[in-house]
C-alpha positions as a Markdown table, in Angstrom:
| # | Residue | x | y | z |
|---|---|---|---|---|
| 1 | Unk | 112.2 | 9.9 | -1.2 |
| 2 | Unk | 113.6 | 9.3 | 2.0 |
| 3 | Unk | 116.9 | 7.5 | 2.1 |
| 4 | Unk | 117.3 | 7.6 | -1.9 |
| 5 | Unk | 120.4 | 9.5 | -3.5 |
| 6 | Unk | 120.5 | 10.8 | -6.9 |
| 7 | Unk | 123.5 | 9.6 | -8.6 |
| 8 | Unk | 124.9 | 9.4 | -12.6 |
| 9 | Unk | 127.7 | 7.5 | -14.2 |
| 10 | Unk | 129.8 | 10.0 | -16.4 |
| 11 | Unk | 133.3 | 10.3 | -18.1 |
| 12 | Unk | 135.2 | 13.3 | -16.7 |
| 13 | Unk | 138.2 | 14.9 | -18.6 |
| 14 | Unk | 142.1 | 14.8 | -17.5 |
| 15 | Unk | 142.5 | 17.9 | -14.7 |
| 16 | Unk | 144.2 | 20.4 | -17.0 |
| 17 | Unk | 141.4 | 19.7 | -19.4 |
| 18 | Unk | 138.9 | 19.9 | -16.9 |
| 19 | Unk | 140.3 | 23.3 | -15.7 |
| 20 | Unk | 140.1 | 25.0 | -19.5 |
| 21 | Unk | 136.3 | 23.2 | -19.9 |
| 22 | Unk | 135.1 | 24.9 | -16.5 |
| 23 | Unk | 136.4 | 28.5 | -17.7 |
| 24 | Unk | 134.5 | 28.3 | -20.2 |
| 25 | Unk | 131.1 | 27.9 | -18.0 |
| 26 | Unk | 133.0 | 30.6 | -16.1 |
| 27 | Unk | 133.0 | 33.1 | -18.8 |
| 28 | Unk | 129.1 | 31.8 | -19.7 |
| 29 | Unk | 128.0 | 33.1 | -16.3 |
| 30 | Unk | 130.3 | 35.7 | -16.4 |
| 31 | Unk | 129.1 | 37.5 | -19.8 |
| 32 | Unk | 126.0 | 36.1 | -20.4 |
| 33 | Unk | 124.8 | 35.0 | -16.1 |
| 34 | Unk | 124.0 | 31.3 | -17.8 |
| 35 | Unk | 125.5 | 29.4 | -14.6 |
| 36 | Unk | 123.3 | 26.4 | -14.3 |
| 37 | Unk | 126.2 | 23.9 | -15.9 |
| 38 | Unk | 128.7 | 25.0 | -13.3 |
| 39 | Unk | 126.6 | 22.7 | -10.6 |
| 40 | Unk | 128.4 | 19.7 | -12.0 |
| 41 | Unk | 131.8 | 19.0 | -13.2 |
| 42 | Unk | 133.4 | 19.2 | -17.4 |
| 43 | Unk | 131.7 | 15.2 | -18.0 |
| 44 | Unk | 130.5 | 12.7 | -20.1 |
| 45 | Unk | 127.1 | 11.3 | -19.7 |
| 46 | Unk | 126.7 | 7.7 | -19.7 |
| 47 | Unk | 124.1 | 7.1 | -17.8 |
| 48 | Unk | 121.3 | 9.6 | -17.1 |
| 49 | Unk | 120.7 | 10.2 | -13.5 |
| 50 | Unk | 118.9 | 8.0 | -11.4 |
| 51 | Unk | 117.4 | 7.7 | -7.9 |
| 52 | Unk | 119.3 | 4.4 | -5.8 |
| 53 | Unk | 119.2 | 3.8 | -1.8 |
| 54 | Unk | 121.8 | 6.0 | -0.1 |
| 55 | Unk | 122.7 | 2.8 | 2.2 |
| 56 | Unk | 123.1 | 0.7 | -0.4 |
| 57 | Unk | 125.6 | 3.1 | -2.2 |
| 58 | Unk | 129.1 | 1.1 | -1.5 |
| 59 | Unk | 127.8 | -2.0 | -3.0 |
| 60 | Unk | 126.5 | 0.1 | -6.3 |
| 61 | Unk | 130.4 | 1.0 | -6.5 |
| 62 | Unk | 131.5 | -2.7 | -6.1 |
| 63 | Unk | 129.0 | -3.7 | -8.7 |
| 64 | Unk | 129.9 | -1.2 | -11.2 |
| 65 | Unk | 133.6 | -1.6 | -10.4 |
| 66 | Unk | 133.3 | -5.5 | -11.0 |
| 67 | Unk | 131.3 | -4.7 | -14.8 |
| 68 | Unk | 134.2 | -2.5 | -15.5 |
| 69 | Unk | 136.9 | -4.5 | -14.6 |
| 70 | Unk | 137.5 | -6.2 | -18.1 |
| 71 | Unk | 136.9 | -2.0 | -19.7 |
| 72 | Unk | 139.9 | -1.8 | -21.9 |
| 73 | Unk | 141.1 | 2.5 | -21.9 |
| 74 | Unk | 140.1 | 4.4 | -25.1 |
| 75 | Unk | 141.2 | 7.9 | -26.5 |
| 76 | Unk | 137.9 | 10.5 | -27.1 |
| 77 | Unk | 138.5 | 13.4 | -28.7 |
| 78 | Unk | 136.1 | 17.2 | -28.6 |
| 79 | Unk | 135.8 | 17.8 | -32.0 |
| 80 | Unk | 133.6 | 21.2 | -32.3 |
| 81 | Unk | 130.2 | 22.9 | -30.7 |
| 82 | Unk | 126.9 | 21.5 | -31.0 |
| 83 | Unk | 123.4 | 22.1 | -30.3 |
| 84 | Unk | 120.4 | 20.6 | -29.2 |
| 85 | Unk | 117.8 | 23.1 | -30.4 |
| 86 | Unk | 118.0 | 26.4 | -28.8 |
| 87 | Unk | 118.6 | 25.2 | -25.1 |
| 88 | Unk | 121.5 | 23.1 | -25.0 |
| 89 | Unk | 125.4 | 24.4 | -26.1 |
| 90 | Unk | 127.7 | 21.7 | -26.1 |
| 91 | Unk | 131.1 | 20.5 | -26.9 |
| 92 | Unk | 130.9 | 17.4 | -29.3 |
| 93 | Unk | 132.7 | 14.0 | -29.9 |
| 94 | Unk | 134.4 | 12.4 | -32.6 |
| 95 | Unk | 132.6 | 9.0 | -33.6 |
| 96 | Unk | 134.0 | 6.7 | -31.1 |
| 97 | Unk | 133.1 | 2.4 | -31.5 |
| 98 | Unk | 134.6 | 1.6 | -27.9 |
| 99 | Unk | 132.5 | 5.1 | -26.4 |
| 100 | Unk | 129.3 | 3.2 | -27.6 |
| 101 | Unk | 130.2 | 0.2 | -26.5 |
| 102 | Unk | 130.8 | 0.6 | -23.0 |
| 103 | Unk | 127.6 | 3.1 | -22.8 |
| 104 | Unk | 125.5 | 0.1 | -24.1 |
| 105 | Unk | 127.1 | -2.4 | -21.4 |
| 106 | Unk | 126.1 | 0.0 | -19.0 |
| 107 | Unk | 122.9 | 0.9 | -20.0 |
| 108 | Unk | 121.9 | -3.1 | -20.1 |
| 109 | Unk | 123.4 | -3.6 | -16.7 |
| 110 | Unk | 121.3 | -1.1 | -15.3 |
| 111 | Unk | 118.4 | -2.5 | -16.6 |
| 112 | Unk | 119.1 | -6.2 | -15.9 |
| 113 | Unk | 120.5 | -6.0 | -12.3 |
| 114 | Unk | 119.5 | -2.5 | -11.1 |
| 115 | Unk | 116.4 | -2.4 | -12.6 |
| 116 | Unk | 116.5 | 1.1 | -13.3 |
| 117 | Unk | 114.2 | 2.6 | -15.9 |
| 118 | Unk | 115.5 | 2.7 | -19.3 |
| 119 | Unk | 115.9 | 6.7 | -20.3 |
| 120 | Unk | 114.9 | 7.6 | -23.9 |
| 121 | Unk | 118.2 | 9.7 | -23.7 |
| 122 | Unk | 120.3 | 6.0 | -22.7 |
| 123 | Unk | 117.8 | 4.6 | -25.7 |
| 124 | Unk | 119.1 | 7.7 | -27.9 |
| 125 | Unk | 122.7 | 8.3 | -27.0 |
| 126 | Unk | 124.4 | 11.2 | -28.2 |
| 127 | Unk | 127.6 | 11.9 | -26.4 |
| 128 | Unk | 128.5 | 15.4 | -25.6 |
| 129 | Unk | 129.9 | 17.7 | -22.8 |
| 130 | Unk | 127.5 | 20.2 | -22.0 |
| 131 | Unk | 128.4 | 24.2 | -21.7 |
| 132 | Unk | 125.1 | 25.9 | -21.4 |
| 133 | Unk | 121.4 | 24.8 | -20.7 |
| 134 | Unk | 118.0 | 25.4 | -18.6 |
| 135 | Unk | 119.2 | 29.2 | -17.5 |
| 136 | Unk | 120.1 | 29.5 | -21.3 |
| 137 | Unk | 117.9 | 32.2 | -22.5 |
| 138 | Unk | 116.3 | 31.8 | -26.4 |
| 139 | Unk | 117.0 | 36.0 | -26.4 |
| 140 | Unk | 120.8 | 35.6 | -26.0 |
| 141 | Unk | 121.1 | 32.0 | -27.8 |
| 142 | Unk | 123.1 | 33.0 | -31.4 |
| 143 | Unk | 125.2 | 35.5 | -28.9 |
| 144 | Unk | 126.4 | 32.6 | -26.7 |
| 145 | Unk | 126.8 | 30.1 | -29.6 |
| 146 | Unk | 129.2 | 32.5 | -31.5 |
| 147 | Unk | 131.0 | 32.8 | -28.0 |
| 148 | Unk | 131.3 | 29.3 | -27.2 |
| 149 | Unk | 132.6 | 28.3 | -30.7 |
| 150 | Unk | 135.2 | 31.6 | -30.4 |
| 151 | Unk | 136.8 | 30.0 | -27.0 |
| 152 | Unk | 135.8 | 25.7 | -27.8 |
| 153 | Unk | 138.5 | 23.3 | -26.6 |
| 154 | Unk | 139.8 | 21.4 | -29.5 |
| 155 | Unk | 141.2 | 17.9 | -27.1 |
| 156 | Unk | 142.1 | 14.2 | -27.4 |
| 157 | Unk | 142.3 | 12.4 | -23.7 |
| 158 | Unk | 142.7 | 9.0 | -22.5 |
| 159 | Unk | 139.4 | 7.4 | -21.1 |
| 160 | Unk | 141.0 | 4.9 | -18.1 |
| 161 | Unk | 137.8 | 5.2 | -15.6 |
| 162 | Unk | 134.5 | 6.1 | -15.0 |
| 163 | Unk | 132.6 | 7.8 | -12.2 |
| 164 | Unk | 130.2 | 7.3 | -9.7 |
| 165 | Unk | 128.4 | 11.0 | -9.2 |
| 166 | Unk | 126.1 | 11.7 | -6.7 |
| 167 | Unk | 123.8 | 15.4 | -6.0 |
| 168 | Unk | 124.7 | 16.6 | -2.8 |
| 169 | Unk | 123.1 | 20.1 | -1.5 |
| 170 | Unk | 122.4 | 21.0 | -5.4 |
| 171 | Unk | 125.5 | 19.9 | -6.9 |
| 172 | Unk | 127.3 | 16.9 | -8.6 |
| 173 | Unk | 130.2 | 15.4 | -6.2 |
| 174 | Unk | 132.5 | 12.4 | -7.4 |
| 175 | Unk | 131.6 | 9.8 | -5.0 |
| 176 | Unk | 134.0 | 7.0 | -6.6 |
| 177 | Unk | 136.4 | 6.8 | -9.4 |
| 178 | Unk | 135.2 | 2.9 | -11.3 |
| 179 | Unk | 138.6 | 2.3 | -12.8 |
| 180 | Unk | 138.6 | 0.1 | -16.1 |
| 181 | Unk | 140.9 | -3.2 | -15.6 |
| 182 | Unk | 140.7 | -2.9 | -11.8 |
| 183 | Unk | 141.1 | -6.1 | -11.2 |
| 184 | Unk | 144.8 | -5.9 | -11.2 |
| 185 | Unk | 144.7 | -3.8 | -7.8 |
| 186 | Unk | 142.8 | -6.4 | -5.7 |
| 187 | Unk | 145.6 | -8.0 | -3.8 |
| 188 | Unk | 146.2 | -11.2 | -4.0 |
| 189 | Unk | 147.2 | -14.1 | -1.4 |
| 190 | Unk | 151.0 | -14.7 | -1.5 |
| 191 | Unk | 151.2 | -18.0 | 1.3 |
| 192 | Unk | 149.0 | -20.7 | 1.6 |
| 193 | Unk | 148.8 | -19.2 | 5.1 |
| 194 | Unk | 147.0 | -16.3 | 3.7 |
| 195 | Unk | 144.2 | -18.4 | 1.8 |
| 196 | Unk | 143.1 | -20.4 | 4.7 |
């Protein structure tokens, strides 16, 4: 559709933790050519991608940013490999309350003010940072599960933002960083001068 961007809302990992998650989609396409999670950064679903107008992309930033401005930061922690039958290789989450939480204020916001379909997969939440998928071939599937859970990334990291990701030429580019408790950093008016 013309003039409509496809954009998600995810989690994304602390650099260094970032860096380790991406080598191991580099060793995926390396030993096994599975290569299709490389077009989008180490991250967290929270809300499945959607189709929103391009020009109306700053203000989907200022809304989000405003929902998120009360977000208090958590700690998530990778906690083993899972599966989702024989297509999808994933690192997995420990049980997190305040994950769940903010996934379900997001999911209602889109609804409500958005009006964004309702995914079964924002229905059925089931947080994980994917590895391998779609290219993953059934033929090589126990061969790649043993190697992902030889090299998985055992990891606690602080959650102190979202992000607003968008599919540009094929691939998922940050577009803005929705920082929890952001309303600290609007400046504020220091003179009655300033307020009038």
């Amino acid at each position: 559709m013309k003039g409509m961007g496809k954009y998600f809302i995810g989690l994304l990992p602390p650099p260094a933790l970032e860096t380790s998650l991406h080598q191991v989609k580099v060793d995926l396409k390396a030993h096994f050519q599975v290569k299709y999670a490389l077009q989008s950064p180490a991250h967290l679903t929270l809300k499945m991608p959607f189709r929103y107008k391009e020009a109306k992309e700053q203000e989907l930033v200022i809304r989000f940013t405003s929902l998120l401005e009360d977000q208090p930061s958590f700690t998530l922690q990778l906690k083993g490999i899972g599966q989702f039958g024989r297509r999808n290789i994933h690192h997995q989450l420990a049980p997190s309350s305040p994950l769940l939480e903010l996934q379900t204020k997001l999911r209602g916001f889109c609804k409500r003010y958005l009006h964004l379909v309702e995914e079964l997969s924002d229905r059925n939440y089931q947080p994980h940072m994917t590895l391998a998928y779609k290219d993953l071939k059934q033929s090589h599937f126990e061969e790649v599960l043993a190697f992902v859970k030889k090299n998985a990334v055992q990891a606690d990291f602080l959650v102190d933002r979202a992000y607003l990701l968008k599919n540009v030429e094929g691939r998922w580019k940050v577009v803005a960083p929705l920082i929890f408790g952001n309303r600290a950093e609007i400046p504020q008016p220091t003179s009655k001068s300033e307020i009038l």
